[in-house]
PQR file of N, CA, C, O and H, with PARSE charges and radii, in Angstrom:
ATOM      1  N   UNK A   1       0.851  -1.182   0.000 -0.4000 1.5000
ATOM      2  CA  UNK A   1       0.000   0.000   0.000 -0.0000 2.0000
ATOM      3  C   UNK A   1       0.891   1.237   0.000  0.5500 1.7000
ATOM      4  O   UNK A   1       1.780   1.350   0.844 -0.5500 1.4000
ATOM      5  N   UNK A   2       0.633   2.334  -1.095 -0.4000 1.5000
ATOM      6  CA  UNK A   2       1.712   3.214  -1.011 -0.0000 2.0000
ATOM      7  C   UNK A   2       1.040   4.401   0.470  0.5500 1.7000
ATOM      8  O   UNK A   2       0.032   4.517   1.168 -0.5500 1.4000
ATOM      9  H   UNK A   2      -0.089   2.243  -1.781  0.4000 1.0000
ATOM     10  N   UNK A   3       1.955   4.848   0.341 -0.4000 1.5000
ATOM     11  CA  UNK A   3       1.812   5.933   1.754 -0.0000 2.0000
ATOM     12  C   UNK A   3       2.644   7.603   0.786  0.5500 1.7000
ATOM     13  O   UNK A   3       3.283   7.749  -0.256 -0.5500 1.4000
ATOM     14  H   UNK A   3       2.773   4.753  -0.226  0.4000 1.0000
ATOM     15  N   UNK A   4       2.197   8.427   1.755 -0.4000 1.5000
ATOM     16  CA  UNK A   4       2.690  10.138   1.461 -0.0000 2.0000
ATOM     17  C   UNK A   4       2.563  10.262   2.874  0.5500 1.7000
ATOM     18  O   UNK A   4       1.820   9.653   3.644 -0.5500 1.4000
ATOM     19  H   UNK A   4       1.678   8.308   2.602  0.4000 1.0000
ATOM     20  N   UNK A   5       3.446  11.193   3.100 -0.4000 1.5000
ATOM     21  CA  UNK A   5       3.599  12.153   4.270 -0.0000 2.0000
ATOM     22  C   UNK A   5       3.106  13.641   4.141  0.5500 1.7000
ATOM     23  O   UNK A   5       3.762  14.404   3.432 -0.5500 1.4000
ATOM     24  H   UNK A   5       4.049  11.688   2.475  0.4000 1.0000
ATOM     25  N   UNK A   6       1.695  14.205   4.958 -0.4000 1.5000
ATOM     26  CA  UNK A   6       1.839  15.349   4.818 -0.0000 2.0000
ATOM     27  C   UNK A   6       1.939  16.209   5.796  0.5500 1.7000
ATOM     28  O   UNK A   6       1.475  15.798   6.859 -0.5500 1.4000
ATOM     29  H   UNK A   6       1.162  13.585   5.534  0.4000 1.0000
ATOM     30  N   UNK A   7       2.445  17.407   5.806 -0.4000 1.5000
ATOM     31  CA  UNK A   7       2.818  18.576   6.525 -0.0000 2.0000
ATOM     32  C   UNK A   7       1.739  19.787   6.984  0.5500 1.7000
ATOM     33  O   UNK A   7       1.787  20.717   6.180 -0.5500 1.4000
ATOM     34  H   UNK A   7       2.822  17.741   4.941  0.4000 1.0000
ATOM     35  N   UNK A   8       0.822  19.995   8.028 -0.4000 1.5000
ATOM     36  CA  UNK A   8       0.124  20.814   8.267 -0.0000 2.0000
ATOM     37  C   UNK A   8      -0.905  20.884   8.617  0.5500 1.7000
ATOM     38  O   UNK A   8      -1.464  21.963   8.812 -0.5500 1.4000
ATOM     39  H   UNK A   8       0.783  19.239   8.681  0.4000 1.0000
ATOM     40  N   UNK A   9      -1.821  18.956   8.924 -0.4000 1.5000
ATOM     41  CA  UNK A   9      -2.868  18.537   8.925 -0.0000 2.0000
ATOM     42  C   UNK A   9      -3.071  19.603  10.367  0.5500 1.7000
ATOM     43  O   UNK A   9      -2.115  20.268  10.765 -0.5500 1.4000
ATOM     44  H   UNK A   9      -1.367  18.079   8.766  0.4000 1.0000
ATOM     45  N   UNK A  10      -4.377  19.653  11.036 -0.4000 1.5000
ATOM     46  CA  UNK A  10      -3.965  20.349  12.267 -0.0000 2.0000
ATOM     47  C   UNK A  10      -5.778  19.492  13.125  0.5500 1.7000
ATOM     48  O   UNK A  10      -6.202  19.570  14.279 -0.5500 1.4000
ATOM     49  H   UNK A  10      -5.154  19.113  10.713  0.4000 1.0000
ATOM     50  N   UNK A  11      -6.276  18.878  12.058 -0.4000 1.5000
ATOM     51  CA  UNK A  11      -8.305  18.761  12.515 -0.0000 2.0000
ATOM     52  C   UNK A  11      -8.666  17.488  11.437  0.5500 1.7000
ATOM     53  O   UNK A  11      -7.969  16.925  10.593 -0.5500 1.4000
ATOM     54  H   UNK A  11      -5.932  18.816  11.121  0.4000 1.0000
ATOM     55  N   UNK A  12     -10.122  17.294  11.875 -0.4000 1.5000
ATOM     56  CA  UNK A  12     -10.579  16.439  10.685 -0.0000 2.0000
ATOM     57  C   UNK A  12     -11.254  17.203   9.879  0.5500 1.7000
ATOM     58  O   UNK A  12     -11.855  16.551   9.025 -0.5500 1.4000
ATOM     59  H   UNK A  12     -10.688  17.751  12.561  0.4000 1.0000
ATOM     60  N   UNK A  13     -11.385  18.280   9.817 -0.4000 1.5000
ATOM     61  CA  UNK A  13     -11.510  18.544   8.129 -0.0000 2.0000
ATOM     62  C   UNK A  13     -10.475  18.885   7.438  0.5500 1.7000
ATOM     63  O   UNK A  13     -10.614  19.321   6.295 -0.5500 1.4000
ATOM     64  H   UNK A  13     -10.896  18.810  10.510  0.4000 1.0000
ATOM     65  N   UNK A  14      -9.134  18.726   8.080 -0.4000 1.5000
ATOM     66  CA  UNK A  14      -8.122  18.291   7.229 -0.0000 2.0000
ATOM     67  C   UNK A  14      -7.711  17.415   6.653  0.5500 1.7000
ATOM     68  O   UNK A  14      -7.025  17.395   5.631 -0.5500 1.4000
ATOM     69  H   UNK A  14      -9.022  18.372   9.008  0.4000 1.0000
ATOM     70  N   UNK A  15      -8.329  16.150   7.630 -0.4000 1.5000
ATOM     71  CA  UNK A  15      -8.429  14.672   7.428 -0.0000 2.0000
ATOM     72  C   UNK A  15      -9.365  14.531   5.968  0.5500 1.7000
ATOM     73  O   UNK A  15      -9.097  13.983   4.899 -0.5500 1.4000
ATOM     74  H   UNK A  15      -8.886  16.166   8.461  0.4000 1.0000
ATOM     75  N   UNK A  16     -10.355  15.144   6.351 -0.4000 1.5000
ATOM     76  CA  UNK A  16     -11.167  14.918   5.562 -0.0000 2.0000
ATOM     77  C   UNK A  16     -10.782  15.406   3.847  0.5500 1.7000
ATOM     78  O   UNK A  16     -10.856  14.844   2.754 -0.5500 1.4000
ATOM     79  H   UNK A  16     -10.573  15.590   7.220  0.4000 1.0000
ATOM     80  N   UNK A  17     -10.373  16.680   4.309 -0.4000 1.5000
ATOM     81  CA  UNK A  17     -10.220  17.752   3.033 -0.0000 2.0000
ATOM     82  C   UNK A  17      -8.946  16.474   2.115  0.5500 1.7000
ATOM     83  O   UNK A  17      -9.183  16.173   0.945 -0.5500 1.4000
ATOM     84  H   UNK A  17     -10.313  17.136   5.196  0.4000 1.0000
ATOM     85  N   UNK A  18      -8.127  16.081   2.595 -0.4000 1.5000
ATOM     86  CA  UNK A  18      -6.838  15.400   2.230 -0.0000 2.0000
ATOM     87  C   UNK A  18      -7.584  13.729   1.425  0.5500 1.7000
ATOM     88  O   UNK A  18      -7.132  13.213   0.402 -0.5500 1.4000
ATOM     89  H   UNK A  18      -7.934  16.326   3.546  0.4000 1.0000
ATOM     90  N   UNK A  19      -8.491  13.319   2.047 -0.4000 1.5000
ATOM     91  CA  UNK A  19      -8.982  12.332   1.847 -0.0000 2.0000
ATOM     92  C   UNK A  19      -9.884  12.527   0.394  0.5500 1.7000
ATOM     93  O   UNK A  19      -9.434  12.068  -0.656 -0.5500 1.4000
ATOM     94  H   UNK A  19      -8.858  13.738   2.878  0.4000 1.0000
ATOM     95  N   UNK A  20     -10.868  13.071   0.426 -0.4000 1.5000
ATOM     96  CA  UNK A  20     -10.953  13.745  -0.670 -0.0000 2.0000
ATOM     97  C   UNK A  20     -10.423  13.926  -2.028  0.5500 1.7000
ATOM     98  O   UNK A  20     -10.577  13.405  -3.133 -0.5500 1.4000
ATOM     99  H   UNK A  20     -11.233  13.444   1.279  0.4000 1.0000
ATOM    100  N   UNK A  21      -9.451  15.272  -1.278 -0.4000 1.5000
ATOM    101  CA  UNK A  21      -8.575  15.082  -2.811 -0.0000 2.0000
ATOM    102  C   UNK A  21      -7.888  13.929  -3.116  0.5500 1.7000
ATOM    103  O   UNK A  21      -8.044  13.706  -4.317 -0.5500 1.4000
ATOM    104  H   UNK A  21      -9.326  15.695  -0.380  0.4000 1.0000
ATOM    105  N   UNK A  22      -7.052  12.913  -2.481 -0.4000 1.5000
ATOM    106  CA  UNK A  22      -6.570  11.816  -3.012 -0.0000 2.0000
ATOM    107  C   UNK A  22      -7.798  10.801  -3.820  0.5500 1.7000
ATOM    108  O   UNK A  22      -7.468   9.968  -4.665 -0.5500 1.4000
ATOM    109  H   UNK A  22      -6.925  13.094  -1.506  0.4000 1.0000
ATOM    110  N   UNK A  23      -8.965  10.988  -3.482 -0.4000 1.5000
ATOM    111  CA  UNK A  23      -9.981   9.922  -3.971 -0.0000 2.0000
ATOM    112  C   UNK A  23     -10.367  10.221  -5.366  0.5500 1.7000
ATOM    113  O   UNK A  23     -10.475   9.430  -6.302 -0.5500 1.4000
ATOM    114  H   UNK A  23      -9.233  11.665  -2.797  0.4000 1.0000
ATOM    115  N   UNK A  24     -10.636  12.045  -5.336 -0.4000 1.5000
ATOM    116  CA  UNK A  24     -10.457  12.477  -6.862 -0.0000 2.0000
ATOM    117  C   UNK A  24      -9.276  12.615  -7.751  0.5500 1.7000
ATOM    118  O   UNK A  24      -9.099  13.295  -8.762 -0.5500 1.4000
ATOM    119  H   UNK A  24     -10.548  12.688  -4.576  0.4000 1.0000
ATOM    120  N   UNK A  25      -8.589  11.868  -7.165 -0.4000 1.5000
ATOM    121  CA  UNK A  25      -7.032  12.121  -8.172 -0.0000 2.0000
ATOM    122  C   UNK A  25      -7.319  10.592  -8.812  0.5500 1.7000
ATOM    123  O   UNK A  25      -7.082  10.407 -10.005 -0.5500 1.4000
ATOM    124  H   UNK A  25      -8.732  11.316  -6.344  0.4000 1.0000
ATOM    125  N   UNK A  26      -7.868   9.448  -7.925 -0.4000 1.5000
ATOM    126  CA  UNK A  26      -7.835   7.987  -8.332 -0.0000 2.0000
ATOM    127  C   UNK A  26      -7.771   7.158  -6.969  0.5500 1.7000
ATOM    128  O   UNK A  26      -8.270   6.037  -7.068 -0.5500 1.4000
ATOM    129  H   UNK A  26      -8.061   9.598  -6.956  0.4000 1.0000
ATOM    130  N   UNK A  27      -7.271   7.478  -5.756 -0.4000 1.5000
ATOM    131  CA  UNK A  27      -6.854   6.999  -4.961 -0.0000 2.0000
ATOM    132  C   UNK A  27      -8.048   6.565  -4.039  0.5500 1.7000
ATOM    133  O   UNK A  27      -8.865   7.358  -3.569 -0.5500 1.4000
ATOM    134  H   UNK A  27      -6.865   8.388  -5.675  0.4000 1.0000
ATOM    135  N   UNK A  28      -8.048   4.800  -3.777 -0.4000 1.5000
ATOM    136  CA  UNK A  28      -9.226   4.238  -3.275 -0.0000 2.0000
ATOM    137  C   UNK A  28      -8.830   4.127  -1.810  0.5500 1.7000
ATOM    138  O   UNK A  28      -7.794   4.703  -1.479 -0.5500 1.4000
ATOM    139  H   UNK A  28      -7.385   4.156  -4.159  0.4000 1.0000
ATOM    140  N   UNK A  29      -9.389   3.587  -1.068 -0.4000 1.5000
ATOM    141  CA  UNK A  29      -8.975   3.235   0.810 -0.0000 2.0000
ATOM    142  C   UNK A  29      -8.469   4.271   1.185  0.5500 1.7000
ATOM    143  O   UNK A  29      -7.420   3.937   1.737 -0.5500 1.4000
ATOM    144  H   UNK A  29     -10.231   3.119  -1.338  0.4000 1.0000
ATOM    145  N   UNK A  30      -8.595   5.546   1.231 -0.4000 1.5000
ATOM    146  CA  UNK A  30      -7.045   6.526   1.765 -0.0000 2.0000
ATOM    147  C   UNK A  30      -7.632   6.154   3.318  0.5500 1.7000
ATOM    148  O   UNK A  30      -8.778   5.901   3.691 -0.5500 1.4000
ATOM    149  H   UNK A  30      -9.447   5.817   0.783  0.4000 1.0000
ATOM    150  N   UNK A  31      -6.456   6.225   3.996 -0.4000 1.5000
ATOM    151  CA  UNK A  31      -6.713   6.434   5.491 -0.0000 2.0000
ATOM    152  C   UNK A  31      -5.897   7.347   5.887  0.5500 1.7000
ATOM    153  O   UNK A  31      -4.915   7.147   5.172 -0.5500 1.4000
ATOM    154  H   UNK A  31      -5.526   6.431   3.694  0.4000 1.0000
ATOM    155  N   UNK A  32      -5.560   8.584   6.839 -0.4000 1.5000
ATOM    156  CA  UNK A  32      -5.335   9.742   6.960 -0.0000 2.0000
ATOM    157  C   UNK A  32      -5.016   9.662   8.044  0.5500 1.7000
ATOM    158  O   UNK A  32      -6.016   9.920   8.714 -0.5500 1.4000
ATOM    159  H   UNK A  32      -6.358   8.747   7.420  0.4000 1.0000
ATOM    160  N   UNK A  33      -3.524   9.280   9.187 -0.4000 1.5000
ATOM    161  CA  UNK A  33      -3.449   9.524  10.334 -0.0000 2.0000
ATOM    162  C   UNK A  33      -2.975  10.789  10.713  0.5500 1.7000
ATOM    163  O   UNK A  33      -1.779  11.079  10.700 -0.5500 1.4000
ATOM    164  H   UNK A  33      -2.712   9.070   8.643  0.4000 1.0000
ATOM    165  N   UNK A  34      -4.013  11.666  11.103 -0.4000 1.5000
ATOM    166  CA  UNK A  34      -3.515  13.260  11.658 -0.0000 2.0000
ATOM    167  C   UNK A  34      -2.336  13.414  12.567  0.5500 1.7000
ATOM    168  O   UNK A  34      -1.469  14.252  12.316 -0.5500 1.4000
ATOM    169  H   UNK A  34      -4.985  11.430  11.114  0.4000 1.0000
ATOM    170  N   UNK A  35      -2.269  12.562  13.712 -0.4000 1.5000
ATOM    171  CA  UNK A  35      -0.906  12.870  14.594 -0.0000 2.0000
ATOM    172  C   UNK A  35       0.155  13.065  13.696  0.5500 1.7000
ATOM    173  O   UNK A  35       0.607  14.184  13.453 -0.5500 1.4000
ATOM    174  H   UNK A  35      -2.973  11.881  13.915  0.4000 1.0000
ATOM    175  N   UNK A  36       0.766  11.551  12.958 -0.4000 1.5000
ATOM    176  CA  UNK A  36       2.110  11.437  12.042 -0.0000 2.0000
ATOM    177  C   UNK A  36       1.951  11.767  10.877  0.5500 1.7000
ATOM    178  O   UNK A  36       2.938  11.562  10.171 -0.5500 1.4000
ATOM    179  H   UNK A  36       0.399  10.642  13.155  0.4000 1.0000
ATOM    180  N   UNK A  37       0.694  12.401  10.164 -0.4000 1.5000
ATOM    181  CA  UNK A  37       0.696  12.914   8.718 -0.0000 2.0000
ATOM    182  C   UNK A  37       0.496  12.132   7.505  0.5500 1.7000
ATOM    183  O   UNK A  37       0.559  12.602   6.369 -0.5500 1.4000
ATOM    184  H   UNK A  37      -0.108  12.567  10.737  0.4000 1.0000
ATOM    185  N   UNK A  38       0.177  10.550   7.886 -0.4000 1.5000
ATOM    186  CA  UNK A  38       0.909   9.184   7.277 -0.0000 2.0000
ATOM    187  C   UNK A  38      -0.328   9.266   6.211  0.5500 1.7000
ATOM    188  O   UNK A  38      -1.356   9.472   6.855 -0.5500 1.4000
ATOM    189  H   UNK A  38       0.126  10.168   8.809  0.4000 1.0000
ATOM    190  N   UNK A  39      -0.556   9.192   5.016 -0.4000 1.5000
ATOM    191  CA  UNK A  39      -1.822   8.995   4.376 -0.0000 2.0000
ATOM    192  C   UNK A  39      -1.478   7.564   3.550  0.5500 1.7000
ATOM    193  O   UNK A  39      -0.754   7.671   2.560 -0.5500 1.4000
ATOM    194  H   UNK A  39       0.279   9.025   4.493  0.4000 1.0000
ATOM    195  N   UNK A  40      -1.842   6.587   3.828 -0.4000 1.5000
ATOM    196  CA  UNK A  40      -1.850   5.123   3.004 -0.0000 2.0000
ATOM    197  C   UNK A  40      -2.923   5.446   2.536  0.5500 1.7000
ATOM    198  O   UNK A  40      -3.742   6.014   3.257 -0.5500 1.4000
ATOM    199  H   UNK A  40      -2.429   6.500   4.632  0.4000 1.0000
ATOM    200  N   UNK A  41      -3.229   5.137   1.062 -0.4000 1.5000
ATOM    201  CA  UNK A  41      -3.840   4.797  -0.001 -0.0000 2.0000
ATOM    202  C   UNK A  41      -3.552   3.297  -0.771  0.5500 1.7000
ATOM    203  O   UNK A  41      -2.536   2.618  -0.624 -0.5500 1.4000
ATOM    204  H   UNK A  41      -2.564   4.675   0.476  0.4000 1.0000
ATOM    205  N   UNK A  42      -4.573   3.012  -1.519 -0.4000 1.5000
ATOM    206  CA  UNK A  42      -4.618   1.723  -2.705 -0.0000 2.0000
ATOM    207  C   UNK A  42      -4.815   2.850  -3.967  0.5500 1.7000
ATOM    208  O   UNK A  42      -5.429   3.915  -3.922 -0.5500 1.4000
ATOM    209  H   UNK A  42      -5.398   3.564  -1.638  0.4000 1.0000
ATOM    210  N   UNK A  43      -3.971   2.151  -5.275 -0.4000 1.5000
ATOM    211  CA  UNK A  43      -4.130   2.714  -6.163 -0.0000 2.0000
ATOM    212  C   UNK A  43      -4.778   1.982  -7.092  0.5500 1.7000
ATOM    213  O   UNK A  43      -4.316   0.937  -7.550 -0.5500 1.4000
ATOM    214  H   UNK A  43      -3.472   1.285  -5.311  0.4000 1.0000
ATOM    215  N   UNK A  44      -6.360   2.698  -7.572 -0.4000 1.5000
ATOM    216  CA  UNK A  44      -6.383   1.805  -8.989 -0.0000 2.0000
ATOM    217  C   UNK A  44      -5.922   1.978 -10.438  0.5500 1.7000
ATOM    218  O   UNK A  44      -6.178   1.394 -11.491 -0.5500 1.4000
ATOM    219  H   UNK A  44      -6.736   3.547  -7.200  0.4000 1.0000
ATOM    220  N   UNK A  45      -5.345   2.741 -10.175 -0.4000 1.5000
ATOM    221  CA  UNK A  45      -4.177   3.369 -11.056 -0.0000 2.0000
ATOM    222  C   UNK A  45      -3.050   4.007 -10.883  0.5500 1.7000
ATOM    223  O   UNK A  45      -3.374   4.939 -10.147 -0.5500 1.4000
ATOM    224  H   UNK A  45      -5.138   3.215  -9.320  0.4000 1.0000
ATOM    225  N   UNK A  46      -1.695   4.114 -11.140 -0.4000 1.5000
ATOM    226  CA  UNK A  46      -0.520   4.458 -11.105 -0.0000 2.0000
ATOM    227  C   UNK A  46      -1.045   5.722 -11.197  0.5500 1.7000
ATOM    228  O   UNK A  46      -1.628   6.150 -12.193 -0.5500 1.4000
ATOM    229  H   UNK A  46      -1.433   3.356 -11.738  0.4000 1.0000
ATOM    230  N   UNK A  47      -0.730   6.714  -9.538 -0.4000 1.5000
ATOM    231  CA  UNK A  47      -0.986   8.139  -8.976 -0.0000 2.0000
ATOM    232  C   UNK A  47       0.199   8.409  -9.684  0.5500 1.7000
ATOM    233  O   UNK A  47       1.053   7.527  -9.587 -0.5500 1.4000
ATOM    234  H   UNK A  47      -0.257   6.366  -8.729  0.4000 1.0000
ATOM    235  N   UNK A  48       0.582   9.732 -10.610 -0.4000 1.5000
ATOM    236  CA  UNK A  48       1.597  10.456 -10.163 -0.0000 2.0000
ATOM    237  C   UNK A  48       1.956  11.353  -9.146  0.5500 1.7000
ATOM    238  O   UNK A  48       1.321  12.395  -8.983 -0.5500 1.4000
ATOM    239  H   UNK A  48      -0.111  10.448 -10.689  0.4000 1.0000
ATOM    240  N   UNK A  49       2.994  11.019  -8.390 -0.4000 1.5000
ATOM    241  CA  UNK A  49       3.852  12.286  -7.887 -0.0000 2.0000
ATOM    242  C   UNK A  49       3.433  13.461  -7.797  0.5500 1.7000
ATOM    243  O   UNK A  49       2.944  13.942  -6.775 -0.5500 1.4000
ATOM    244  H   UNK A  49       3.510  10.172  -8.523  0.4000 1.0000
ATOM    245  N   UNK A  50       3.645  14.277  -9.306 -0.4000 1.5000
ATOM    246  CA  UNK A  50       3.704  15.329  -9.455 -0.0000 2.0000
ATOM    247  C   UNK A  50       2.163  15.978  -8.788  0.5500 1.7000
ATOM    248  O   UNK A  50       1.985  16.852  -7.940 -0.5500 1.4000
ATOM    249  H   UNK A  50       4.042  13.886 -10.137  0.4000 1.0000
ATOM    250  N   UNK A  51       1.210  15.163  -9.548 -0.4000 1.5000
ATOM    251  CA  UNK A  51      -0.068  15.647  -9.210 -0.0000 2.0000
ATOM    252  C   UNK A  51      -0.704  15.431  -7.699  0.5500 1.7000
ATOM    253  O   UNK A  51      -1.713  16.026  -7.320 -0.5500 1.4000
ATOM    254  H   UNK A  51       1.355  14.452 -10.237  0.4000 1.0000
ATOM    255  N   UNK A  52      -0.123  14.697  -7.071 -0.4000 1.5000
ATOM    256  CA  UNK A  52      -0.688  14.438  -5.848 -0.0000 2.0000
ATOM    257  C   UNK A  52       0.204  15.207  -5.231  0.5500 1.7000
ATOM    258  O   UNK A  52      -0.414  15.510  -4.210 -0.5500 1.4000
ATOM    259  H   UNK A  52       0.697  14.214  -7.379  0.4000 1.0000
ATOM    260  N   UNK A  53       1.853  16.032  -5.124 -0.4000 1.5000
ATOM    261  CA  UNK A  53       1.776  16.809  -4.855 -0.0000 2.0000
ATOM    262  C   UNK A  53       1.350  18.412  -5.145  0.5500 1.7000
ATOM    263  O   UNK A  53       1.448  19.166  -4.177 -0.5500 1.4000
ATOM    264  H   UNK A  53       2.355  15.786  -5.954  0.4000 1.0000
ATOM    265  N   UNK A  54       0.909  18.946  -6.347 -0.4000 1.5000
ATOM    266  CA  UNK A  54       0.338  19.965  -6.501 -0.0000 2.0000
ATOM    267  C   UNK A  54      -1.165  19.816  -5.751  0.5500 1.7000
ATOM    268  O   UNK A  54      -1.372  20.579  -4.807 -0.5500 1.4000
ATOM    269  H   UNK A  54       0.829  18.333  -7.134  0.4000 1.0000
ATOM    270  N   UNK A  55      -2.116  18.956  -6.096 -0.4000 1.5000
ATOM    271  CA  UNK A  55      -2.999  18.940  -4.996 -0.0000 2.0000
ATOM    272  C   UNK A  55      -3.215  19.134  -3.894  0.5500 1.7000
ATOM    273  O   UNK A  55      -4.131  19.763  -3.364 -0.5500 1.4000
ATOM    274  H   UNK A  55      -1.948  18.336  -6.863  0.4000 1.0000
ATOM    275  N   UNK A  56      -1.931  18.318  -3.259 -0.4000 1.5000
ATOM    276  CA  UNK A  56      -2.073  19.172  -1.580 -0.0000 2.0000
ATOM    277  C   UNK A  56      -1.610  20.194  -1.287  0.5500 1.7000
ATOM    278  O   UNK A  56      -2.077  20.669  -0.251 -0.5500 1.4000
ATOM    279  H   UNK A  56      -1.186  17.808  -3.689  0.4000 1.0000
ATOM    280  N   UNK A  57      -0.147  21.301  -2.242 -0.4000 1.5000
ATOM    281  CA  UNK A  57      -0.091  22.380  -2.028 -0.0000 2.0000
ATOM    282  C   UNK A  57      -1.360  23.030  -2.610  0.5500 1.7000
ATOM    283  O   UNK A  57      -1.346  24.229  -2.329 -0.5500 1.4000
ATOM    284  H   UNK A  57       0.232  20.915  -3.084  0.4000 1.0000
ATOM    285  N   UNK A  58      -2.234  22.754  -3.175 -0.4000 1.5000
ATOM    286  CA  UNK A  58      -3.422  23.554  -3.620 -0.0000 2.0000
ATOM    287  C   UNK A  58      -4.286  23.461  -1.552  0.5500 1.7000
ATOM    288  O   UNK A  58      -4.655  24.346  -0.780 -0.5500 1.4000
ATOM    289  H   UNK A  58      -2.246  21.780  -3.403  0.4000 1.0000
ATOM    290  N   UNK A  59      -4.263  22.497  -1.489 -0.4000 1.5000
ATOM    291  CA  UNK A  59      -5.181  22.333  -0.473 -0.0000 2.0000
ATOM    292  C   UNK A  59      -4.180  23.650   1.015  0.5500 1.7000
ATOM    293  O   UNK A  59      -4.605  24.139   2.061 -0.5500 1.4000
ATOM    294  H   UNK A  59      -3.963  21.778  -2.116  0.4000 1.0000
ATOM    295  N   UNK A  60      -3.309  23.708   0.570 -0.4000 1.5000
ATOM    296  CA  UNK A  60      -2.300  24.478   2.195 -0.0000 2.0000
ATOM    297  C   UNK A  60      -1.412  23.866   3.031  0.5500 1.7000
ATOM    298  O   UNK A  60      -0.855  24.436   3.969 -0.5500 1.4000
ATOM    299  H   UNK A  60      -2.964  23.311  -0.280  0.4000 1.0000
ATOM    300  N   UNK A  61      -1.179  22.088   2.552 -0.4000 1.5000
ATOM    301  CA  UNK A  61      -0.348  21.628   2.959 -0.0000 2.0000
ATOM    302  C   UNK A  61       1.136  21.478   2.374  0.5500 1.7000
ATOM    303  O   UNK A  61       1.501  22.118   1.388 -0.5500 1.4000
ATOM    304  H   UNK A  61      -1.632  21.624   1.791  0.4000 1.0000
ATOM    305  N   UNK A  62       1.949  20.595   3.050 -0.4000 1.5000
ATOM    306  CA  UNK A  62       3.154  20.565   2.408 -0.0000 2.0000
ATOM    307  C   UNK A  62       3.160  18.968   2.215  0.5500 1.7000
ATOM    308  O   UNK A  62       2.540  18.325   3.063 -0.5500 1.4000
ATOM    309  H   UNK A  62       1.652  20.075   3.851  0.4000 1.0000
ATOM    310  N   UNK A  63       3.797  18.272   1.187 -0.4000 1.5000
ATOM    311  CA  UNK A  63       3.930  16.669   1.065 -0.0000 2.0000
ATOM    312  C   UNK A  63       5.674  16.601   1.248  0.5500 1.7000
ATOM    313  O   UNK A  63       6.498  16.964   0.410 -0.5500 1.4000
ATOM    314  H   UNK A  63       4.300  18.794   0.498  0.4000 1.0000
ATOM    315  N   UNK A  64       5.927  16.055   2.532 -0.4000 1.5000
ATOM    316  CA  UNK A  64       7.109  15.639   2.731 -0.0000 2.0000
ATOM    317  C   UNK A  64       7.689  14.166   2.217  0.5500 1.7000
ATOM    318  O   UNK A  64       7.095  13.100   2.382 -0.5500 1.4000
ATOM    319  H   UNK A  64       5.257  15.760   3.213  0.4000 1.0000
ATOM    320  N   UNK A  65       9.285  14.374   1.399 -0.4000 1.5000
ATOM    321  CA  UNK A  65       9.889  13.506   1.331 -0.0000 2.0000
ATOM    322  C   UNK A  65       9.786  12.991  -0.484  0.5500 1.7000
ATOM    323  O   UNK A  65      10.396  11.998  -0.879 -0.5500 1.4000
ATOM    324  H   UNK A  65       9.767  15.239   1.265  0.4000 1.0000
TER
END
């Protein structure tokens, strides 16, 4: 299961907001742990990178690593 790290979550409608956008990019199961930032997803298609990070700087976060 791939995983992203993100930077800035702070609530669950960050949880939420993050969950979201990964589901409209393609990304099925996301689960969103707010303490460590950890977002595991299933892909039913090969996510790019690029776009899953412009998405979350769209959203106000940062994607570490």
């Amino acid at each position: 299961m791939p995983q992203i790290k993100v930077k800035g979550m702070s609530c669950e409608h960050c949880v939420k907001s993050v969950t979201e956008t990964m589901k409209s990019l393609g990304a099925e199961s996301v689960k969103v742990d707010l303490l460590s930032g950890k977002v595991d997803y299933e892909e039913s298609e090969k996510l790019e990178a690029k776009a899953i990070k412009k998405a979350i700087d769209k959203l106000g976060f940062e994607l570490i690593g």
